[in-house]
Structures are given as C-alpha cells and as structure tokens.
C-alpha positions in Angstrom: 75.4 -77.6 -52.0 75.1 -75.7 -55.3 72.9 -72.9 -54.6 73.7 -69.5 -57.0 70.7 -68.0 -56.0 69.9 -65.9 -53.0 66.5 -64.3 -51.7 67.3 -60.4 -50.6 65.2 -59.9 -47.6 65.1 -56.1 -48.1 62.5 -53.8 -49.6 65.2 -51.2 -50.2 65.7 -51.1 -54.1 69.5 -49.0 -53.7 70.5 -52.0 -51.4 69.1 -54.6 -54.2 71.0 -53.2 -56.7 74.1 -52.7 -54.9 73.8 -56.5 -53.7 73.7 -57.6 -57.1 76.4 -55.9 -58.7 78.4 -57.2 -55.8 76.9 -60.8 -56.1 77.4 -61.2 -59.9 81.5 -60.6 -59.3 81.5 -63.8 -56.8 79.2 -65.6 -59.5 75.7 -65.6 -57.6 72.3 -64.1 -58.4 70.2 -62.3 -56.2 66.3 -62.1 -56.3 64.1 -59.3 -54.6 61.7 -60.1 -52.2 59.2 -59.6 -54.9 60.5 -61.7 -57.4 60.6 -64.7 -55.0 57.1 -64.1 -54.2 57.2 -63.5 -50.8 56.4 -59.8 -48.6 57.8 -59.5 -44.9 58.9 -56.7 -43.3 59.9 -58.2 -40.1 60.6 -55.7 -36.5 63.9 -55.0 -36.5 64.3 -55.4 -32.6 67.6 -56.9 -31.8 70.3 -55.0 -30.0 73.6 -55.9 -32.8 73.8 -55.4 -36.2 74.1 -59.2 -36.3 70.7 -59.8 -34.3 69.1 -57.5 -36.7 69.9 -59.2 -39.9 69.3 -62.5 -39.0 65.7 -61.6 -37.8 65.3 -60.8 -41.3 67.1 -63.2 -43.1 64.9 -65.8 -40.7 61.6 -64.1 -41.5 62.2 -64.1 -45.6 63.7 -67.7 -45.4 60.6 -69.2 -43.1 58.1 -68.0 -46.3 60.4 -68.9 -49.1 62.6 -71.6 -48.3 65.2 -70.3 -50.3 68.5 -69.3 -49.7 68.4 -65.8 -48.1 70.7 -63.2 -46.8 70.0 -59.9 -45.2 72.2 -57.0 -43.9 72.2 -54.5 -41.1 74.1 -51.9 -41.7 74.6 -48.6 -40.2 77.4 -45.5 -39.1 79.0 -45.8 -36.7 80.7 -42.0 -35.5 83.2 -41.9 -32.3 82.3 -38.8 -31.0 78.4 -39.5 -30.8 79.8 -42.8 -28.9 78.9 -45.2 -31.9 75.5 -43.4 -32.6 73.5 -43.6 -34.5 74.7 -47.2 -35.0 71.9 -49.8 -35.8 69.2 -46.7 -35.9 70.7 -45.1 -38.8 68.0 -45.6 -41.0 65.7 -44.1 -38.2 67.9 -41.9 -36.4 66.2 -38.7 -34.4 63.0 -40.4 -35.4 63.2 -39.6 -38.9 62.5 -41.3 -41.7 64.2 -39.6 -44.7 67.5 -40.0 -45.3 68.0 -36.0 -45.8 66.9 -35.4 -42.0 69.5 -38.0 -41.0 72.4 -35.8 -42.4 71.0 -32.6 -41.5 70.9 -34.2 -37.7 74.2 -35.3 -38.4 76.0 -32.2 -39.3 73.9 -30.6 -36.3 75.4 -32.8 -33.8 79.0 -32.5 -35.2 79.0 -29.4 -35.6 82.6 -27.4 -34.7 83.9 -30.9 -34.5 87.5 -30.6 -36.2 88.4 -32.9 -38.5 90.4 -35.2 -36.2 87.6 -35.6 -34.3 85.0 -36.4 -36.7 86.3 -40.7 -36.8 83.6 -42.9 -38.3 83.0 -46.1 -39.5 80.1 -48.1 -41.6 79.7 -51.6 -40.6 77.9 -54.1 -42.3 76.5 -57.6 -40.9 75.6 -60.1 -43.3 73.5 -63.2 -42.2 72.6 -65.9 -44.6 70.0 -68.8 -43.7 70.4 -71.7 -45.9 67.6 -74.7 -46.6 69.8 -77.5 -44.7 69.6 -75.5 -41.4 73.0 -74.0 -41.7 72.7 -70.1 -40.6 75.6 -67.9 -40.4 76.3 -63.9 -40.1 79.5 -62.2 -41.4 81.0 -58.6 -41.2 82.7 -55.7 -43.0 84.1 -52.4 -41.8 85.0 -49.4 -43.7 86.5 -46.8 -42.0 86.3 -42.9 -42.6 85.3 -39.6 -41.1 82.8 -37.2 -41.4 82.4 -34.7 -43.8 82.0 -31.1 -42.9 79.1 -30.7 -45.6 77.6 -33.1 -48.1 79.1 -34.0 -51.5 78.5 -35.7 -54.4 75.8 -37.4 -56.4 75.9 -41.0 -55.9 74.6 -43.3 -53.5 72.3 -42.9 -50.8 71.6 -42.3 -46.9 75.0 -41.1 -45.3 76.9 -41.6 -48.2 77.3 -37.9 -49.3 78.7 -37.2 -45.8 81.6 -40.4 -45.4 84.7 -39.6 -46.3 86.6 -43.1 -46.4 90.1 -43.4 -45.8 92.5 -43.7 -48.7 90.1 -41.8 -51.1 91.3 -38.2 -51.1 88.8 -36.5 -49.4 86.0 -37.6 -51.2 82.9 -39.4 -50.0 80.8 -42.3 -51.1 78.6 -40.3 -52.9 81.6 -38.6 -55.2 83.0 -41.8 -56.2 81.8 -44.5 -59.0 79.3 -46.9 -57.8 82.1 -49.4 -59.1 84.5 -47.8 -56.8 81.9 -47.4 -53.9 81.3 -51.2 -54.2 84.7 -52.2 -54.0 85.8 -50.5 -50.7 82.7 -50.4 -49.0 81.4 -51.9 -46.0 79.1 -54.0 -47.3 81.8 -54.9 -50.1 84.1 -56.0 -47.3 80.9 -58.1 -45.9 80.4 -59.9 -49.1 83.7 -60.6 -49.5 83.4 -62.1 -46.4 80.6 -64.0 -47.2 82.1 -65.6 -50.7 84.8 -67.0 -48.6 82.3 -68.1 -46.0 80.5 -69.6 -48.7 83.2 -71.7 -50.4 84.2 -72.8 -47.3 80.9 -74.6 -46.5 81.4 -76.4 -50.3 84.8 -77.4 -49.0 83.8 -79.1 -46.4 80.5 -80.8 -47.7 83.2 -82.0 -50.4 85.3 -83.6 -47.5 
C-alpha cells in the first residue's frame, strides 16, 4: 500500500482545511470532494459517531474509488446527558452555528463551573480501494464556557474550554495550537498509527 492521498468526504471548507494542516504533519495529502470530482452528501442516519462517518466515507469512496476518510464529530456536555452529541451540527433544529451556542448557553445556564464537564469526540473512518475499512477515535476533554470567546475556529469552539489551556477556549488559541490538542488531532493521530500499522503488516 502507498497511498498519500486521501478523498475528504465533507463539504465543510473549516473541516478541509483543518484536515490538511493535520494530514501534511503525518506526510499525507488531502483532496476536497470537489477536486476529486465527485458530489455526495450522503443522510447522516446512524445512531454513533462511528456509524455516521462511515456512511460517508462509504458514499464518497463508492463514486471515487479513492482512498477516503470522513469524520463525525460532535460535543458531548454531561449535564445535557451527552447532548447534543452526534446532532451538534443540527442541534434544536438549527442550522447556524451561532443558534447552537446561544441554545447552549440557554440550557446551561446557572450551571457552575463544576458542573459544566464536556468533551468533543471525533470518529474517523477510512475506506480504502482493497476493501479494508476502518474507523478511529479522539477525545478532548473540557467544559463549558460561561460566554463565548475568541476569534478562531468555528461551531462550539468559542464556547470549549479544554483542560490544560488556562481558561481559554478553542476559539482563543492558535489554529496551530487548536490542531494539536484537539479532538480530531487526537483522531488523526490515531489514524497515522492505524495507518502504518496496515503497511507493517502488508510488509510481513
């Protein structure tokens, strides 16, 4: 196996560009949807973070036969009892991601800091072009803010405070910093290993 290219079955141009500054530190390129010539935009109707991504990695794969990978990711807060979890990016029935964090601060609202425990978790699922399909996962823990901060990043990221980072969120820190403690950094990391493991044993 020496494939350095991957398909990102995502629409979302903040994801592509976090994927790829990820991608290029593990030595692998990552195309858009677009550039590899294909346009899905598959139901997401799975129950896990995992189902979700691999419908879409499957549905980008079956028109491109290229490597592809796809994520799922999503907050996770404690005291909503893991909502809005895998409908974060539609959560109330909103689409922008401004409505999200105004729902959020709604419903945690007079929640003290101890109990405002979150976490973002990424799933990564990769479908490969001899039949191989796996999904990986990152975590990154945190709680939420009691108002937004910051100018960086997108969706909840202006209200996730991650542990170790002095009280600031996603959105204060470098996208350099973001992407090294992220989620989704975690799930690429992840999937690297995953990756050089399946050359290790193809060299066997």
């Amino acid at each position: 196996m020496d494939w350095k290219t991957f398909v990102l079955a995502s629409n979302n141009e903040h994801k592509l560009a976090e994927f790829r500054r990820i991608f290029e530190r593990i030595g692998l390129t990552v195309l858009s949807q677009k550039e590899a010539g294909v346009a899905a935009d598959p139901e997401e109707n799975g129950t896990t973070f995992a189902e979700n991504a691999m419908i879409k990695a499957r549905a980008v794969f079956d028109l491109c036969k290229l490597p592809t990978v796809a994520d799922d990711s999503g907050l996770c807060v404690d005291a909503l009892d893991g909502a809005p979890g895998i409908y974060s990016a539609r959560f109330g029935g909103f689409e922008k991601d401004e409505d999200h964090r105004r729902l959020l601060l709604e419903k945690m609202n007079g929640l003290p800091m101890e109990r405002r425990t979150a976490c973002f978790t990424t799933v990564i699922a990769c479908v490969l072009p001899d039949g191989g399909a796996f999904t990986v996962e990152g975590k990154c823990p945190g709680r939420i803010a009691l108002r937004e901060s910051g100018e960086n990043g997108f969706g909840y990221d202006s209200l996730f405070l991650p542990a170790g980072q002095d009280g600031k969120t996603f959105a204060d820190l470098s996208p350099e910093l973001k992407n090294s403690i992220s989620h989704r950094a975690r799930a690429l990391t992840a999937f690297a290993a995953a990756i050089k493991e399946r050359k290790r044993s193809e060299i066997k």
